[in-house]
C-alpha positions as CSV (number, residue, x, y, z in Angstrom):
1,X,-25.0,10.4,-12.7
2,X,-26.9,7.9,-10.5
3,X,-24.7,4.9,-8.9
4,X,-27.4,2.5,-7.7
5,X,-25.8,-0.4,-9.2
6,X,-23.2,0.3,-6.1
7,X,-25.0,-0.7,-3.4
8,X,-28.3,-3.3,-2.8
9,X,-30.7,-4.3,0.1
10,X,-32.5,-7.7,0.6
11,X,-34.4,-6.3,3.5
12,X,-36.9,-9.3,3.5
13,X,-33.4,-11.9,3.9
14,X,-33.6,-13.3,7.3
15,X,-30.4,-12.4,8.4
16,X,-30.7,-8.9,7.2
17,X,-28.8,-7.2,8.9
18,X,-26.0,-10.0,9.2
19,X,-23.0,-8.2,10.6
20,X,-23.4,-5.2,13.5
21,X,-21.9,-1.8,13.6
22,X,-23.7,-0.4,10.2
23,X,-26.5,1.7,10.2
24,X,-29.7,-0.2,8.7
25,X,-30.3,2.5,5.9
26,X,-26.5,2.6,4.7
27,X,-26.0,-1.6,4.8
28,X,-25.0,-2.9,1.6
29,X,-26.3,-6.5,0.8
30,X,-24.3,-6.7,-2.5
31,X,-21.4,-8.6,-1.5
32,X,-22.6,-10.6,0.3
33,X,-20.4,-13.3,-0.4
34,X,-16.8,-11.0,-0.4
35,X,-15.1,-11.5,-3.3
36,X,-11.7,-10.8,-1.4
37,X,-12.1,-13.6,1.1
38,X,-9.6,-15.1,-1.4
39,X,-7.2,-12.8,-0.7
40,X,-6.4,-14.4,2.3
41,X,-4.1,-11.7,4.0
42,X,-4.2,-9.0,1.7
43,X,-7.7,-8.5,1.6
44,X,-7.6,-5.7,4.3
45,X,-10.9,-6.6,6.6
46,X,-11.0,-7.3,9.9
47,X,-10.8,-10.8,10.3
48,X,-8.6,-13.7,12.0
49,X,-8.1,-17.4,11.5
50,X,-9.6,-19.9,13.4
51,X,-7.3,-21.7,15.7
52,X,-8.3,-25.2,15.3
53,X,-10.0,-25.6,11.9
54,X,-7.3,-22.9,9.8
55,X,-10.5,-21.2,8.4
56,X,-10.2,-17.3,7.9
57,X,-13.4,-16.0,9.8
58,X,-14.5,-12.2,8.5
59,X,-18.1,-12.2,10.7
60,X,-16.0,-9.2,12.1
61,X,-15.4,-7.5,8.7
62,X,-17.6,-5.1,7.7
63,X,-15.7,-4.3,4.3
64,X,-18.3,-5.7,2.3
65,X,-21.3,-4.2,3.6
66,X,-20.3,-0.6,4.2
67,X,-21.5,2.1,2.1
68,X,-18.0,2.4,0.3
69,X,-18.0,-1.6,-0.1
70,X,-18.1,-1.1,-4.2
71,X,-15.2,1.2,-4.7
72,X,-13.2,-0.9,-2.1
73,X,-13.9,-4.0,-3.3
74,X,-13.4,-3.1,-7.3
75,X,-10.1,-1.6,-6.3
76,X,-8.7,-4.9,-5.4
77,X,-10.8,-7.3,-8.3
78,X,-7.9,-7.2,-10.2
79,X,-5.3,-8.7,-7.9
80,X,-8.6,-11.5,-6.9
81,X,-8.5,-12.3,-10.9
82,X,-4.3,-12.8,-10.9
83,X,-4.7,-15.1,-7.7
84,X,-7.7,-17.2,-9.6
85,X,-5.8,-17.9,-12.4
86,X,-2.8,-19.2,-10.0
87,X,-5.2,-21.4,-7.8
């Protein structure tokens, strides 16, 4: 069975590739907004919280653009949904 729907790439975007450290052919463009930034804490990437504005930065996170980025990120979209319907 084909899984296509997992992964996408916008080679013509101009930041394409945004993030370092993935190969070219296995980038995945199809989170490109991360669902889990949300999460705050518990969304498991690499990233850290700017010191003088509070804003989590992920430009170190590669989460959502690694090959695996679909099963990772659909094994957390259920606790993203609980904490939308809190906020």
């Amino acid at each position: 069975m084909s899984e296509n729907y997992k992964r996408f790439q916008n080679k013509e975007c101009e930041f394409f590739p945004c993030h370092k450290g993935i190969d070219n052919k296995d980038f995945n463009c199809l989170f490109c907004y991360c669902p889990l930034y949300l999460l705050k804490e518990d969304c498991g990437g690499n990233y850290k919280y700017d010191e003088a504005s509070g804003i989590k930065d992920c430009s170190n996170c590669l989460i959502p653009h690694s090959k695996d980025a679909y099963d990772y990120i659909m094994s957390k979209i259920n606790l993203v949904i609980e904490r939308a319907k809190k906020e």
